[in-house]
VOVEX-749408 format. One line per 8 residues: number of its first residue (from 1); their letters; for each residue x, z, y of C-alpha. Coordinates in steps of 0.5 Angstrom, whole numbers. Layout:
residues N
NUM> a> X Z Y; ...
This chain:
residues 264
1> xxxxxxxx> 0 0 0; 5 3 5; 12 0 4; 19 2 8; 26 -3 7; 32 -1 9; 30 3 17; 35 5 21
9> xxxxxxxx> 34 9 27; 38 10 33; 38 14 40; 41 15 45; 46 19 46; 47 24 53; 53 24 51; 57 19 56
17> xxxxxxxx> 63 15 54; 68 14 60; 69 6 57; 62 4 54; 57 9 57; 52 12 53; 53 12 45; 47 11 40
25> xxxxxxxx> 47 17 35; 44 15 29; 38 18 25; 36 14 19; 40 10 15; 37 5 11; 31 9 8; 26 6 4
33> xxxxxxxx> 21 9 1; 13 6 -3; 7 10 -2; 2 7 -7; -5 7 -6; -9 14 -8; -3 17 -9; 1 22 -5
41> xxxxxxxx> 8 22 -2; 11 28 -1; 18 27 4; 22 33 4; 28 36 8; 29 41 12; 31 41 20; 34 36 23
49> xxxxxxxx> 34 30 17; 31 25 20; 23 27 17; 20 28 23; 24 21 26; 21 17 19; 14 20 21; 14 16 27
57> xxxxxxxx> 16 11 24; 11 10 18; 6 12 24; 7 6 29; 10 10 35; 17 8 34; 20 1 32; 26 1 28
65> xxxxxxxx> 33 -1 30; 32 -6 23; 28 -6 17; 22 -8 15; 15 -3 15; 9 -6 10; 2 -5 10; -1 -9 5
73> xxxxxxxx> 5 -14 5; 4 -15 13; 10 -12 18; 7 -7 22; 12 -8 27; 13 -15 27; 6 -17 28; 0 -15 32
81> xxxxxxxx> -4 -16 26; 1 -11 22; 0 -6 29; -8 -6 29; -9 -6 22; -4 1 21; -7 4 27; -15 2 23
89> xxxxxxxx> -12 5 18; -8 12 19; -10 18 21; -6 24 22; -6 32 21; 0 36 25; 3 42 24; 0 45 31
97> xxxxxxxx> -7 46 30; -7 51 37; -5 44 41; -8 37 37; -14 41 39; -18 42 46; -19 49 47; -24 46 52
105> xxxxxxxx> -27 43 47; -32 45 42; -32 44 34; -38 38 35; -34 35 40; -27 35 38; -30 32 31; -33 26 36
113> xxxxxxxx> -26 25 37; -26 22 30; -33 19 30; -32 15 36; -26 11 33; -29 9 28; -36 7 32; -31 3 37
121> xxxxxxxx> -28 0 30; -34 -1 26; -39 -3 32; -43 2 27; -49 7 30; -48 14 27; -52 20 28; -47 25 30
129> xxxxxxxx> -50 31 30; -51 28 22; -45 26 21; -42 33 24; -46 37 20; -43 33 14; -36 33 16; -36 41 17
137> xxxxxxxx> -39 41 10; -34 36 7; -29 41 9; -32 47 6; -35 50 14; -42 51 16; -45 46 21; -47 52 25
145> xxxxxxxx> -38 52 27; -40 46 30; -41 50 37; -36 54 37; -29 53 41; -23 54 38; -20 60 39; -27 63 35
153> xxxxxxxx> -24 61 29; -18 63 24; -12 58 23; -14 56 16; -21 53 20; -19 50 25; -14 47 21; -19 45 17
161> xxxxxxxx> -23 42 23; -17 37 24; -17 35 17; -25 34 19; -23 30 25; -17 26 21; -23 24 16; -28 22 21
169> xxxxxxxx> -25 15 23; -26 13 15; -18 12 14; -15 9 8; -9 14 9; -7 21 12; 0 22 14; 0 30 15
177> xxxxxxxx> 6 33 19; 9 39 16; 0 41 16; 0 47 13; 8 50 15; 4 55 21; -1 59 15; 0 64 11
185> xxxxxxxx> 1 63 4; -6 64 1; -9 59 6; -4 54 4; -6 54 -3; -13 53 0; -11 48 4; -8 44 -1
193> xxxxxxxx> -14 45 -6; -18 42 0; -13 36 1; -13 34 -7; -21 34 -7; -22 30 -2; -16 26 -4; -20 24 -10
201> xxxxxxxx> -28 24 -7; -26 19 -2; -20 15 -4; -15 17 1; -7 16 0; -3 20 3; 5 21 6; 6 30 6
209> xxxxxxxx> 12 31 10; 15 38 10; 21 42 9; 18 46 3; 19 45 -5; 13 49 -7; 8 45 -3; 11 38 -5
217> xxxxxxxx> 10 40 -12; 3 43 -12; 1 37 -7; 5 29 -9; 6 25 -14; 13 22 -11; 18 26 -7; 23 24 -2
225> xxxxxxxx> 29 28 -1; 31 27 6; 38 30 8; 42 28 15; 38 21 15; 40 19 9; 35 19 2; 39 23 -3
233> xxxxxxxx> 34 23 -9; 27 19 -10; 23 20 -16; 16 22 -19; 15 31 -19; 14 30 -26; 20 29 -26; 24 34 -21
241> xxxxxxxx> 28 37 -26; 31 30 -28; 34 30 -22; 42 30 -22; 42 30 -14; 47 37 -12; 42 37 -5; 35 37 -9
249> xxxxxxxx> 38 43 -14; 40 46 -9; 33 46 -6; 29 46 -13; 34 53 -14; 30 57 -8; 23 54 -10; 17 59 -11
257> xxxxxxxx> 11 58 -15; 4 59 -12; -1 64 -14; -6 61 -15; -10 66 -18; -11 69 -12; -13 64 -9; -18 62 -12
């Protein structure tokens, strides 16, 4: 569905040579990667390996210096047709819940939000307050949350809200960046019980970048180990521990398994 070949991505430096000036610093080198459709790609790394860079990259929002980004075999960089169809199809779940939603706004009209994209792109007449109710109930909240204001509800719900908003527009693929990183641990698994279900009930393909193991391996089929730019490893999570990677047994050495007994 979703294919990357061989980015490289470079910033500018502030740092200034005295002969040339400014100096480009790279970030990725050569990174590909494929998200097949209804499955979930984990990318892992911790700070400062470039995920957060490859995130945008895989969102539309930052051209790389080379490589080719696919959606559906059309470049998302080299046509408008590529740009539309990725902005049509991808919504996006950020870490920081308290800020990509509006304290201003009420629960109904952050979900208005999503709705509205998909009237503009679907040219389709919704009953919102319908719709609404539908989404609050498809992530496990009552319709009366609909007229609350943000600072009302628990981290786990107004997360669960974004999620709503993220689902409203009729994506075919999600990108989550570092979503549930901010929640205690029981939410997490609450969370995640949430994202697999409406994986499957919708259809949904999803891109899970985090810097935590656990999550990888309770969430995605596929994981991509990230470290200074470069890809060290790339394989299913069934099998992690075929790895021969120093980096990734060096993660999967602190990994801590979900109690999800408790979470239940």
């Amino acid at each position: 569905m979703l294919k990357l070949d061989k980015i490289c991505v470079s910033f500018r430096s502030e740092r200034q040579d005295k002969l040339f000036g400014h100096t480009k610093q790279q970030v990725l080198f050569d990174v590909s990667a494929e998200v097949k459709k209804g499955t979930c790609l984990g990318v892992l790394g911790e700070s400062g390996s470039g995920k957060s860079t490859m995130g945008r990259v895989l969102c539309g929002l930052l051209k790389p210096d080379s490589g080719t980004v696919l959606l559906n075999g059309v470049s998302v960089y080299g046509s408008k047709e590529g740009r539309r169809k990725l902005q049509n199809q991808l919504s996006i779940v950020f870490q920081d819940y308290t800020t990509s939603a509006n304290p201003r706004f009420r629960v109904a009209d952050i979900l208005k939000e999503g709705l509205s994209v998909r009237q503009r792109r679907e040219k389709e007449t919704l009953d919102q307050e319908e719709e609404i109710s539908r989404l609050l109930e498809l992530v496990g909240l009552p319709s009366g949350f609909a007229d609350r204001f943000p600072h009302e509800l628990s981290g786990g719900q107004l997360q669960r809200v974004c999620i709503a908003r993220a689902v409203a527009c009729n994506p075919e693929l999600i990108l989550f960046d570092e979503a549930i990183s901010s929640l205690d641990a029981h939410t997490q698994v609450q969370i995640m019980d949430l994202l697999l279900e409406l994986k499957e009930k919708l259809g949904l393909t999803y891109i899970f970048i985090t810097h935590d193991l656990t999550s990888i391996t309770y969430l995605c089929d596929d994981v991509l180990f990230l470290y200074q730019g470069r890809v060290t490893e790339y394989l299913s999570v069934k099998h992690l521990n075929e790895t021969k990677d120093t980096y990734a047994k060096k993660l999967l050495e602190s990994i801590v398994v979900f109690d999800t007994e408790e979470a239940s």
